[in-house]
N, C-alpha and C positions, 0 to 999 in steps of 0.2 A: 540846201534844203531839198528833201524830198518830197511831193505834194503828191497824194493820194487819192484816187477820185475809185472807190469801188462800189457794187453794189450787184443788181440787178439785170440782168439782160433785159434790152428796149427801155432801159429807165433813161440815155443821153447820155453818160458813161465816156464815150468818146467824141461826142459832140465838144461836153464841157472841158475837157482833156486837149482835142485841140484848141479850143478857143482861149484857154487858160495857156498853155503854154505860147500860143502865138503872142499874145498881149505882155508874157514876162520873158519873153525871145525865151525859152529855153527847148529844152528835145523832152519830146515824149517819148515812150511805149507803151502800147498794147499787152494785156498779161495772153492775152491770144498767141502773137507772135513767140513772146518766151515761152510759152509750152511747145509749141509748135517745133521752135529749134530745140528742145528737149529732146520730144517726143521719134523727132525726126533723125536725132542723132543718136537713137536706139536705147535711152530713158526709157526704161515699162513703167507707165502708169499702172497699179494695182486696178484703181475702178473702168469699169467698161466704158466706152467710149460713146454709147448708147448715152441719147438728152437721160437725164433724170434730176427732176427738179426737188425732191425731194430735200429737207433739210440735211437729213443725213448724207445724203451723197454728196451736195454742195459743201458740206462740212469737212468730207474724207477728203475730196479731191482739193481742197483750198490747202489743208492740208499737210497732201503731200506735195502739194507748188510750192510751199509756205518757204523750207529751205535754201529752196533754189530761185526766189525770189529775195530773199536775204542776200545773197551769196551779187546778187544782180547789183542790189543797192552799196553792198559793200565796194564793188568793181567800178557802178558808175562813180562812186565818190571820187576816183583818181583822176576822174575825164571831164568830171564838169562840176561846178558848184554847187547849181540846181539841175533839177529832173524830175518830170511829170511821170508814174504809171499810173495806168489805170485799165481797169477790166474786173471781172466776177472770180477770180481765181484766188482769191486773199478773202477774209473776216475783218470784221472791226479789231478781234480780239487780236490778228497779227499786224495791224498797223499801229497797235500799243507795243505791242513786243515790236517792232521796229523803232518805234518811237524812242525805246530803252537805251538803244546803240547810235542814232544818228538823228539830224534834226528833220521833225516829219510833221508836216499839214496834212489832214486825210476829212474826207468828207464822203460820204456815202448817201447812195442816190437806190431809188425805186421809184416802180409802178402801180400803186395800185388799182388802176382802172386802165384798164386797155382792150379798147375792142376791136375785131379781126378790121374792120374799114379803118381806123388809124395805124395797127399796124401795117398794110400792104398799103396807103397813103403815102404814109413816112418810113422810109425806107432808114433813113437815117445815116450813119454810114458804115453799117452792113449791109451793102446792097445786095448780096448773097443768100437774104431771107425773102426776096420777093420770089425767088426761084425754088423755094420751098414747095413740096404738093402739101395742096390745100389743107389735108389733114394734119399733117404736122405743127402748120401756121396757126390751126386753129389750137392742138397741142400747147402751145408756146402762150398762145393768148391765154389759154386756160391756167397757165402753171406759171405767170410772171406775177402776178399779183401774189401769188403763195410767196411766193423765191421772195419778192419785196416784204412781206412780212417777216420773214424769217432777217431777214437784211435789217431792219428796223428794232428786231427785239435783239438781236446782236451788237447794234451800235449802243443801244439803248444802256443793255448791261455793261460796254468796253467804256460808256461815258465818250462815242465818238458822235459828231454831228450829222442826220440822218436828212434828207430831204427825199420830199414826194412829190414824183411829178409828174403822177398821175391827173390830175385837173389840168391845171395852168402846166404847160411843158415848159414856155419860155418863160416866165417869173419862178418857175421851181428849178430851171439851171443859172436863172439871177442868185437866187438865194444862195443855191447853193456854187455857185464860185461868189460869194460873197462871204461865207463864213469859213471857203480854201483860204482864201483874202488875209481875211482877221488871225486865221490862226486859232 
């Protein structure tokens, strides 16, 4: 089984990713890390490297991960039964097209309320945003609630199960490893 946690940047994404994997003992990753060894092993990304929360950009660059995310899931299947990813690099609509070829739980997460004092509160575990200048942080606060709707009308149409957790943080990653859970 492959279990899917995507969405949102600052939605818990990899909060609920470890927490879920440590409680079904299996291994996670990060869609962070897999681009990063992509990227790092002289893969060109086509879009800029530049934030752009923009639905289209989020769209192009999911993408072009989307392949090489496939190719991941197909390799982890020799090494283990189960396996958690999760991260903002994927759509609902390719955890359906994943879904086609192997067996996949996915559940997708946002923010739609987040302000600059809960983000630099909750660092979460990207600790690497508290060290953000201030404008940027504010950037991000401005453009997650967009990226979560955009996350939300995309499950919506793929018929993937969407959570908000933006109010309640800890009963919105209940819920949502509750409906990873169910299936």
């Amino acid at each position: 089984m492959i279990y899917l946690v995507g969405g949102a940047p600052r939605a818990g994404k990899s909060i609920l990713g470890q927490r879920v994997a440590q409680r079904a003992r299996i291994g996670w990753v990060s869609t962070d890390v897999l681009r990063s060894v992509l990227l790092g092993a002289g893969l060109k990304q086509e879009e800029a490297e530049a934030w752009d929360a923009s639905p289209d950009a989020v769209a192009r660059a999911a993408d072009w991960f989307f392949p090489h995310l496939e190719r991941f899931a197909w390799g982890i299947g020799s090494l283990a039964d189960s396996y958690l990813i999760e991260g903002v690099h994927f759509l609902p609509r390719h955890a359906v097209a994943l879904g086609q070829r192997f067996a996949v739980r996915s559940v997708f997460i946002g923010c739609s309320e987040l302000s600059l004092q809960r983000f630099q509160e909750f660092p979460g575990c990207s600790r690497g945003y508290a060290s953000l200048p201030l404008e940027f942080q504010r950037q991000i606060v401005e453009d997650v609630p967009r990226w979560s709707a955009f996350i939300a009308a995309e499950a919506a149409a793929a018929g993937c199960p969407y959570v908000d957790t933006g109010g309640d943080f800890a009963a919105g990653l209940d819920r949502a490893e509750a409906l990873l859970a169910a299936g």
